[in-house]
C-alpha positions in Angstrom: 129.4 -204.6 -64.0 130.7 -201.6 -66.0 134.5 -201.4 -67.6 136.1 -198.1 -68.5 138.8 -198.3 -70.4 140.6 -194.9 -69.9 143.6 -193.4 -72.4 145.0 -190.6 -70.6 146.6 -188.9 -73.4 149.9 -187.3 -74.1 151.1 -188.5 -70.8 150.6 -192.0 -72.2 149.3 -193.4 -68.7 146.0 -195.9 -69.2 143.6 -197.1 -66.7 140.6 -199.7 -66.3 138.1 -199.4 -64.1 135.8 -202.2 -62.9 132.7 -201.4 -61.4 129.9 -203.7 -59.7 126.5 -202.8 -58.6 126.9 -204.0 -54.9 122.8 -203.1 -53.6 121.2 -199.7 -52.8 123.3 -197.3 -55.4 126.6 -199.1 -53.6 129.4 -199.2 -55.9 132.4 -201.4 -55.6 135.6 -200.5 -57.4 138.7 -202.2 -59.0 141.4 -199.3 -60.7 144.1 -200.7 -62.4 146.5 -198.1 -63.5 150.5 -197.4 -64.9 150.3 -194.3 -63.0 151.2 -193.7 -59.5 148.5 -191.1 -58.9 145.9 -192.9 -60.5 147.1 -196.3 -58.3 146.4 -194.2 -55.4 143.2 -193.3 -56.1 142.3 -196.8 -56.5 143.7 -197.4 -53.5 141.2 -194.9 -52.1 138.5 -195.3 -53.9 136.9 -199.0 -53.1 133.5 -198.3 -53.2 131.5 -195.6 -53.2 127.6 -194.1 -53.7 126.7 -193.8 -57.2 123.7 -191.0 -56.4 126.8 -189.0 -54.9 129.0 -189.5 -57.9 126.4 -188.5 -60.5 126.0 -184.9 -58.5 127.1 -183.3 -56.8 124.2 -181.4 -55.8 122.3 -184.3 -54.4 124.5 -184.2 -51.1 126.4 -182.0 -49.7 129.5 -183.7 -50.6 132.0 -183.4 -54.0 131.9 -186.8 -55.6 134.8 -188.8 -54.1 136.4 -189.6 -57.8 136.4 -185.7 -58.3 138.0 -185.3 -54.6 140.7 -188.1 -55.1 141.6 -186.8 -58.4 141.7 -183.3 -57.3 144.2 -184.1 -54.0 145.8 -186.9 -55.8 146.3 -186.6 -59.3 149.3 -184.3 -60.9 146.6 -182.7 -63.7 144.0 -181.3 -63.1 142.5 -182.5 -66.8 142.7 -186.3 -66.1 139.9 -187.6 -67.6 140.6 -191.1 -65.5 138.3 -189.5 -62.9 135.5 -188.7 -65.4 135.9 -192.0 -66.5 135.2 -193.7 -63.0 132.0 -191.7 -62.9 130.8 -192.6 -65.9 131.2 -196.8 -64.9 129.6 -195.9 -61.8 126.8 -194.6 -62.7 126.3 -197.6 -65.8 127.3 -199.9 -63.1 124.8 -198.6 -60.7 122.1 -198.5 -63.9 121.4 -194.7 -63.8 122.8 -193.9 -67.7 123.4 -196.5 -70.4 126.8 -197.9 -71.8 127.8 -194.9 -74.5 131.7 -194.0 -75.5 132.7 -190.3 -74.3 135.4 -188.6 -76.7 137.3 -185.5 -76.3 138.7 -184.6 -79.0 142.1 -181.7 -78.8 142.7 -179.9 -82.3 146.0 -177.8 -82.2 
């Protein structure tokens, strides 16, 4: 299993996602969320195929994190959906357990 344990930002929304290796590159996944959009996409989003969320060029598909976010999500910057790609793809054992930071410098 893989936690990410997401800070939004300024909008001050957080989120957790839980991710288990289920077999084959199958991902389940648990979102926990104080923001509406993000509880929808968690809603959406119960599992999904790690080789499809790590690139999008392996299928002909967008990853589904990247499609929820974009059609439910109010920002297009919301680095929750990021964040659920990068415990996928730990979860599924295709990159090792390493914090990302973005850092914004006015």
């Amino acid at each position: 299993m893989a936690k990410a344990i997401i800070d939004a930002g300024i909008c001050g929304e957080n989120a957790v996602v839980e991710a288990t290796l289920i077999e084959n590159y199958r991902v389940a996944l648990h979102i926990e969320s104080s923001c509406p959009h993000i509880l929808k996409i968690g809603d959406e989003l119960k599992e999904v195929d790690a080789l499809n969320e790590i690139s999008s060029r392996r299928g002909k598909n967008v990853p589904a994190a990247i499609d929820a976010g974009l059609r439910l999500c109010a920002h297009t910057a919301c680095p929750v959906p990021s964040g659920i790609i990068k415990a996928v793809e730990v979860a599924a054992g295709l990159a090792l357990p390493k914090n990302v930071t973005i850092e914004i410098e006015p």
